[in-house]
N, C-alpha and C positions, 0 to 999 in steps of 0.2 A: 581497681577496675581495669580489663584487659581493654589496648589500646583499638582490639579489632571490636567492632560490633559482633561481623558475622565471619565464621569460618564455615565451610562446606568443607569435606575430608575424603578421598575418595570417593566420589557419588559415581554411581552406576546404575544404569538403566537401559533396560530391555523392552521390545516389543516384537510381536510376532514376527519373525526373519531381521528384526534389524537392531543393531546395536545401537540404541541413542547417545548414552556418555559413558565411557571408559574411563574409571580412576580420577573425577575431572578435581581440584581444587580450587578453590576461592577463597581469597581473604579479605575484607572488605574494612578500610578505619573509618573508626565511627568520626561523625561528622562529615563525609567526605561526599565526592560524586562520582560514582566507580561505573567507567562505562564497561559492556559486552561487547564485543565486536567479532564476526564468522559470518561464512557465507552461508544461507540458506542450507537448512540442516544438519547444522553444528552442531547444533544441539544447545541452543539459547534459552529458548522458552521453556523448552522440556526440563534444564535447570531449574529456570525459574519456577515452575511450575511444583517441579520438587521441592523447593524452598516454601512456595506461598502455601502447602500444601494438598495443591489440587490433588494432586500423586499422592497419598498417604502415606507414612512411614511404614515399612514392613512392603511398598511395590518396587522400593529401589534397595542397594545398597553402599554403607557411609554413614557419615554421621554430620548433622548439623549443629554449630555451635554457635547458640545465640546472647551474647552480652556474657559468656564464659560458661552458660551452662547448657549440658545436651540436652537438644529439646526432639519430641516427635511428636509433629502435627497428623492427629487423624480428618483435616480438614481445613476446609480455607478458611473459617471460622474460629478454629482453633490457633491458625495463625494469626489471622487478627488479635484474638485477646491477647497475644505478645508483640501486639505493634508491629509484627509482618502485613503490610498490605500493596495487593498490585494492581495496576489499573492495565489490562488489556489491549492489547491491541484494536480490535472487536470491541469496542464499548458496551459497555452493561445496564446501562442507561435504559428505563423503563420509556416508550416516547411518551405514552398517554397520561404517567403519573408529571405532578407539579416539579418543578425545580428542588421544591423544598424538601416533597418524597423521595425523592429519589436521593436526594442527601442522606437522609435519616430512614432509608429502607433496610428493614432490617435489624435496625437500631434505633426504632425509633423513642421520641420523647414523651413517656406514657406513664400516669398517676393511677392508680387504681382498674389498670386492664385500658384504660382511654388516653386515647393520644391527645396531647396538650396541644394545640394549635398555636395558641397564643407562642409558648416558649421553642416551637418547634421552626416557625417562623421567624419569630427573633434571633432566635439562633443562627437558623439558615441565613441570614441576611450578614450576620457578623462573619459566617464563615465567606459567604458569596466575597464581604469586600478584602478577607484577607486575600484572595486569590486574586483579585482586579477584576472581580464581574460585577459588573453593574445592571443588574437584572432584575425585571421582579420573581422573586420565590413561588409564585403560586403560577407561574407562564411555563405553558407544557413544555416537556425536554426535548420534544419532536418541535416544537416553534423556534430556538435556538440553533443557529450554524454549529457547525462540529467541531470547530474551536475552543466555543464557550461550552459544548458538552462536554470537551477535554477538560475544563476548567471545573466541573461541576464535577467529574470522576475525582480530581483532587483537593474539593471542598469535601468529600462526601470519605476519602481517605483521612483528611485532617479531623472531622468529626469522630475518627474513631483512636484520637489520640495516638499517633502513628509516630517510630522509630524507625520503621525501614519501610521506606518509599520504593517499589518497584514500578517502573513505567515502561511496557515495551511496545517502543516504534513512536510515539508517542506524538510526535512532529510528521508522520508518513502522510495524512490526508490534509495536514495543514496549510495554508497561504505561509507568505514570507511574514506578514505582518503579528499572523497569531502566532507562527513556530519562535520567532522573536521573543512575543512576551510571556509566551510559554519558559523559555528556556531563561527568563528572567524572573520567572517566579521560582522555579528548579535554584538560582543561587538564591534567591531570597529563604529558601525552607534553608539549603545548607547551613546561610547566617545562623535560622534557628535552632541551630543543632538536630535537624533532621538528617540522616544518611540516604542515600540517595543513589539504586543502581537502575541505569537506565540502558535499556537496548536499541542500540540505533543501527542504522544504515549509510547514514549521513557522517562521514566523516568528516566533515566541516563543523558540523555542530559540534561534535564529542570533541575535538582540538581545542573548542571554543567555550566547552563547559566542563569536562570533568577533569580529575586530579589524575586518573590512573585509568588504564585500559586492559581488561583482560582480554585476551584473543583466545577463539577456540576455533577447533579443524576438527572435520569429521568425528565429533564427539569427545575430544579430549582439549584438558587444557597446553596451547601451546607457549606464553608466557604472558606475563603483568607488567607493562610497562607505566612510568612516570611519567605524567603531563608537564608536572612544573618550570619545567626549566625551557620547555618550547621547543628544543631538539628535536621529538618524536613529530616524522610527517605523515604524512596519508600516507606516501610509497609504503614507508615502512613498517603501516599498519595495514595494509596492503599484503606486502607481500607474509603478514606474519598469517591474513586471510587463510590465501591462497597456493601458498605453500611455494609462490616463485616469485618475481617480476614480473609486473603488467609495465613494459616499456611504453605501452599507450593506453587510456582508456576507452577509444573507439578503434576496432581495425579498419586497416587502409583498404581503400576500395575508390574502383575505376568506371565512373558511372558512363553507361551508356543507355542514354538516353532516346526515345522513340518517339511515335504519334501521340498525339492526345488520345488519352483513354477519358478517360471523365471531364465532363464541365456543367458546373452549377451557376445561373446567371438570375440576378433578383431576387435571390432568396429570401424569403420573407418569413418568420415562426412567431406564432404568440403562444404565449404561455397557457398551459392545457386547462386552470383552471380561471385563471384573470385573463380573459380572452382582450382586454383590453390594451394590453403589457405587451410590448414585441421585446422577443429576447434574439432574436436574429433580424436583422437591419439591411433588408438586399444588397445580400453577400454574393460576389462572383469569387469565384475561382476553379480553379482546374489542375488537373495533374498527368502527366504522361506514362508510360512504356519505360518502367524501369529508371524512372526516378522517385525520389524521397524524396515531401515536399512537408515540409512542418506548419502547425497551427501554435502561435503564440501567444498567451493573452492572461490576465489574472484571473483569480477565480471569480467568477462571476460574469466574466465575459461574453460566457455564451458558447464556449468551446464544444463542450459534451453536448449541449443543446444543438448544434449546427451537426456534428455528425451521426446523434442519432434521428435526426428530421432526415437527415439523407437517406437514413438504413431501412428503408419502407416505413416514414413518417414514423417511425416507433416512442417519439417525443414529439410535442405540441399540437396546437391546432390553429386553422386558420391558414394552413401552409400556403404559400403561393411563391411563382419561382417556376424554372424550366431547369430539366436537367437531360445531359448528353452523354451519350454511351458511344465511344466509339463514332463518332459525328453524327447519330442519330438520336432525336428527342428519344426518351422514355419514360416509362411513368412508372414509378414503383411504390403504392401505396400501402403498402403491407410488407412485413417480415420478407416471407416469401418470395412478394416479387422481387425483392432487389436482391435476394439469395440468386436468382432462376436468369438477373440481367449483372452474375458476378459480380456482386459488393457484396462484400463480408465487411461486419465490424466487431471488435476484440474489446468489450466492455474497462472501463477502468476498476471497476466492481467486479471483480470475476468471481468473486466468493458468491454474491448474492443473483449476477444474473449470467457471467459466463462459464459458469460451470455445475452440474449437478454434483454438490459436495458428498454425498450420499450412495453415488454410483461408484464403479469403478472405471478406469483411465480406459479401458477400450470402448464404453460404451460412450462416452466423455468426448473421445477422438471423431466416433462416427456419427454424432448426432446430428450434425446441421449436413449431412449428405448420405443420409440411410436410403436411400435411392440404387446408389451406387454398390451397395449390397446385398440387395435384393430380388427376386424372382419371383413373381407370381405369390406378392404379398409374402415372401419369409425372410425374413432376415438369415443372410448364409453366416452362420455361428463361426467357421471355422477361416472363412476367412477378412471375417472383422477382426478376430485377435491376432492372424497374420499382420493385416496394415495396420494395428497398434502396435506388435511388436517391433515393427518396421521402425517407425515414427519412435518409439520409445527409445530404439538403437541410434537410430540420427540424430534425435534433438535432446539426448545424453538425457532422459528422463531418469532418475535418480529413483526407484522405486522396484523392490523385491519382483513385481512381474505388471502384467496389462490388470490382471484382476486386480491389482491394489486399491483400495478405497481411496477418490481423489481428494477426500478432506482429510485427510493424512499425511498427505507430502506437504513440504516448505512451500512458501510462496513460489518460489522461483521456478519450482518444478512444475506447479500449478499453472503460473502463466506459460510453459511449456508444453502444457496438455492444451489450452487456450487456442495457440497459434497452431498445435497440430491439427485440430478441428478443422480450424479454416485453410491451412494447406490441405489437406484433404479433399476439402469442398472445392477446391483450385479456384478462389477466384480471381478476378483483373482486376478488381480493385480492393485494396483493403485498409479497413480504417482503425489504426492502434490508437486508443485511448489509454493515456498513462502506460506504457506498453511496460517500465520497469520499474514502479508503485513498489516499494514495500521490500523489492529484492537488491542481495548483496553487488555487492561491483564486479566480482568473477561470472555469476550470473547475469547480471546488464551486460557483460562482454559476446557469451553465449546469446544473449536477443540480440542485441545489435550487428553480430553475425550473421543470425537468422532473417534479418530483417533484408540485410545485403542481398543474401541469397536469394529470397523471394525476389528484388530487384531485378539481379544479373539475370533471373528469369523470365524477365517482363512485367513483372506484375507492379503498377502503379500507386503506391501504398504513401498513406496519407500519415502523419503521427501527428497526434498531440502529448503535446508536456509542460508540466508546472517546471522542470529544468530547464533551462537558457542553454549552461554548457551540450548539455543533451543533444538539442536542438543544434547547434552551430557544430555538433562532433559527427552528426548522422544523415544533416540535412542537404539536399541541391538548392532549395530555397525556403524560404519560410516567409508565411503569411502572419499579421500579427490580428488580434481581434481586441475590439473594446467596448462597452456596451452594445455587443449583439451586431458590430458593423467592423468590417475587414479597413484596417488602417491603412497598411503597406503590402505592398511585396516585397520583399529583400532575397536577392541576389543571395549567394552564400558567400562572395567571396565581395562582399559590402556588409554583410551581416556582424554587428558586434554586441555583446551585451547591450549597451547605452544606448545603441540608435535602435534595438530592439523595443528598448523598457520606454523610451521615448513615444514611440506607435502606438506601444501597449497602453500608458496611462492618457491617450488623445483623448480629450474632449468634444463632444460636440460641436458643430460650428453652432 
């Protein structure tokens, strides 16, 4: 029995204008927990992808070697019945079917053309407790946090009798508490002799759970390094990224600091459809002319809920509260208005609400200020693709031209078309939600660039993040939130982890 589960062998792949992976190799032991690591458009998934058979054999070129014998998957199906299965980044989670459907979709537990309920259930529940959910099987997959749907994508993997587990990102939209017992069930399958490649972003995690790391760069593999022995650090998985030394994770910047641009006093939000629920707790605070002021808090805080109540009430109801513009009240109760009184906000969802995946990046760019290229009702064509060209050249948008389809580029690129919209639209205040979600560390250097610059320009820009270092690397001060009410303010140069996490988990008086 060869000691590798899987080999990859030159794989190569093409798409129109761009080369995805050049020659890449993989060799993966079985048993093992073989992370991927590359910055946004390495060419990660698009392996993986090749592997779990999305890409059919005969669109790439290479050979896969699975348990010593070549295989070609004409399907993601086909790979399944060899124990290849992956769980998405995108969960694939049905919301409206049960727990237990969505385990056994597809495969389901069925006697004579009918599905057995009884054993399909039982089942599900044996699978639900190897994974640590404590659920019921027949409770919709949309009633479930996205945790425990991550849990259910690997209940519903274990169901199909699986040899190779692929997870990519898998911990991107999780709390510290579920990436935790997520990455404790990921050793608990290894015990079982499951192999295990997983695509992260989180180099903390991958240190802290796999045996070996493969790095890729602009489509190719650049080498396979050994976990075991604790030697290998972030730098130097880092710079295998990146292709240099990142001497800092944040660059340096000299804030200069102006008037108050925004203030929100009393803010008050209940929740849009249990109107009895306040998810924001008269919350003040404010932000200046070229400062960065961070929102801190766990999930469920109330974070995204306080910044999109700001953005023309576009979350909850029941709002109450005053808010200032430049030291006059204003009222922005729609989209629109608060477009028209300069707030822009940069969704932490940008697949689903900040960006048309569908379109391409020039159209993408000038959507929230088609205004500004317009005359007498027409959109001037020729010079929307100017200022996407523009923006494409400055914010090093990685993409064959403006026409490129925006659900085709890497995340990172994608929140690059995000932020060009609202530069664009120039507003004075703008509000980053998860601004670097899901993207590589050479790419979060490029945002948090970006972010400076919007700064040294005036513009008063707001971040939230599930990351602490984040926060304390980018911020002038940071506010922290706990059920739905603003605990502190912290200074930046009083700001620590501890006295942060301290605010964050306050109670009630």
């Amino acid at each position: 029995m060869s000691e590798h589960v899987l080999q990859m062998r030159r794989i190569s792949k093409s798409f129109p204008g761009v080369k995805a992976l050049q020659d890449v190799t993989l060799a993966v032991a079985r048993g093992e927990v073989h992370a991927i690591c590359g910055e946004n458009g390495a060419g990660k998934s698009t392996l993986m992808k090749v592997l779990s058979g999305v890409y059919p054999h005969g669109t790439y070129e290479g050979d896969i070697v699975l348990e010593g014998d070549t295989v070609s998957f004409r399907d993601i199906k086909d790979s399944e019945r060899s124990g290849v299965v992956i769980i998405h980044q995108e969960l694939a989670l049905s919301p409206f079917l049960s727990v237990a459907e969505n385990i056994f979709l597809g495969n389901e537990r069925a006697t004579g053309g009918f599905i057995d309920w009884n054993e399909t259930n039982a089942r599900a529940v044996e699978l639900l407790r190897r994974v640590g959910l404590d659920v019921n099987p027949n409770v919709r997959a949309m009633d479930i946090g996205v945790g425990k749907q991550q849990l259910v994508e690997i209940a519903k993997a274990l169901s199909k009798d699986v040899k190779l587990l692929i997870l990519d990102e898998p911990t991107a939209a999780l709390n510290d508490e579920d990436s935790a017992h997520l990455l404790g069930l990921v050793r608990g399958l290894r015990e079982d002799g499951i192999t295990c490649i997983i695509i992260s972003h989180k180099l903390n995690e991958i240190r802290a759970i796999a045996d070996s790391v493969t790095i890729l760069r602009d489509g190719q593999t650049i080498e396979t390094l050994s976990l075991h022995d604790g030697s290998v650090t972030e730098d130097r998985i880092i710079k295998g990224m990146v292709g240099r030394e990142l001497t800092s994770r944040y660059p340096e910047r000299t804030p200069a600091i102006g008037a108050e641009v925004l203030r929100v006093e009393d803010w008050t939000v209940h929740h849009p459809q249990e109107h009895s629920r306040v998810v924001v707790d008269h919350a003040h605070l404010n932000v200046r002319a070229g400062e960065i002021v961070g929102i801190a808090g766990l999930m469920g805080a109330g974070r995204t809920e306080l910044a999109m109540s700001i953005f023309g009430r576009s979350y909850g109801a029941d709002i109450s509260g005053r808010m200032y513009k430049n030291g006059q009240e204003i009222t922005a109760r729609t989209v629109s208005e608060a477009i028209r009184h300069g707030i822009a906000y940069a969704t932490e969802d940008r697949k689903r609400y900040g960006l048309n995946l569908i379109d391409d990046i020039k159209r993408n760019i000038s959507s929230a200020a088609l205004g500004k290229l317009t005359s007498a009702g027409w959109v001037n064509g020729g010079r929307e693709t100017l200022v996407a060209q523009e923006y494409r050249t400055s914010m090093n948008i990685k993409a064959p031209s403006v026409s490129s389809i925006t659900g085709k580029l890497s995340g990172g690129n994608q929140q690059k078309v995000v932020l060009s919209k609202w530069m664009f639209a120039d507003p004075d205040v703008l509000i980053l939600d998860e601004p670097t979600r899901g993207i590589d560390v050479g790419a979060k250097y490029e945002i948090y660039t970006i972010i400076n610059e919007l700064a040294a320009q005036g513009k008063a820009v707001l971040v939230i993040s599930s990351e602490l270092p984040e926060l304390l690397g980018i911020c002038d001060r940071i506010y922290t939130l706990a059920e739905g009410r603003i605990t502190a303010e912290v200074p930046i140069a009083e700001a620590t982890p501890e006295r942060l996490m301290q605010h964050m988990t306050k109670e009630k008086d």
